[in-house]
N, C-alpha and C positions, 0 to 999 in steps of 0.2 A: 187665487190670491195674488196679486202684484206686487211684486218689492221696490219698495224706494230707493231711490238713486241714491249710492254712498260717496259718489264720485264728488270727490270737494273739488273748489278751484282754488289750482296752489297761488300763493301769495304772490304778489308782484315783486318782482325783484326791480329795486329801486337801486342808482348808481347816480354818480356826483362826477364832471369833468373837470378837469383842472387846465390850463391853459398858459404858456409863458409866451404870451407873444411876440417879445423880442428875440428869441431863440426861433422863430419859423423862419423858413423862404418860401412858405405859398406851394410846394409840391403838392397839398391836396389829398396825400395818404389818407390823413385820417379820415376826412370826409365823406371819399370813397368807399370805404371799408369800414365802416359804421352802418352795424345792422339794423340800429331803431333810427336811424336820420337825426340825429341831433344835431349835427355840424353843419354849417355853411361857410362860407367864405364871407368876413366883414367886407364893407364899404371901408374901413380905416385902412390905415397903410403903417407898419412899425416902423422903427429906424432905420432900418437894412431897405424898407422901401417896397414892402411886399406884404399887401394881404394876408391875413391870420385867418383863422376860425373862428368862430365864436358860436355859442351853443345857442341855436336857435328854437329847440323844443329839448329843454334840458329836462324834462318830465320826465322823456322818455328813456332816457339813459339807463342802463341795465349794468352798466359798472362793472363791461366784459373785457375792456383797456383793450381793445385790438386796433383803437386811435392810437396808443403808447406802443403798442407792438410794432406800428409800422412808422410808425416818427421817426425819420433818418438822424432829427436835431435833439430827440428825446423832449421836445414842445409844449407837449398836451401827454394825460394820462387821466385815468378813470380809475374810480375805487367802489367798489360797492358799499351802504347800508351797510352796519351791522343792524341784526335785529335784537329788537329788544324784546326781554322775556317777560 
């Protein structure tokens, strides 16, 4: 007799970036160190005169904030989803 697979697949964890762009200078931390790739470097430039980020596959964001971990200017930050029951 075979037994069926009980193995579920756990839920996606789903996260949201947040972004002050006028608070960057372009260091690049978070982009780096962002394990689903959501960050790029925009084309725009903020007042100080330096490239931001901006979330170029924000799907993918997992809402692990190790963009906020490493932000020297406290810039950008992520939060997870709560779930709903």
């Amino acid at each position: 007799m075979e037994k069926e697979s009980t193995t579920k697949t756990p839920p996606k964890i789903k996260g949201e970036v947040f972004i002050k762009k006028e608070r960057c200078k372009g260091c690049g931390f978070c982009i780096q160190f962002c394990p689903s790739k959501v960050l790029a470097f925009s084309k725009e430039f903020n007042e100080k005169g330096y490239h931001f980020p901006e979330a170029v596959n924000p799907d993918a964001c997992i809402g692990c904030n190790l963009c906020g971990l490493y932000c020297p200017d406290f810039a950008i930050f992520s939060v997870r989803e709560k779930k709903s029951k």
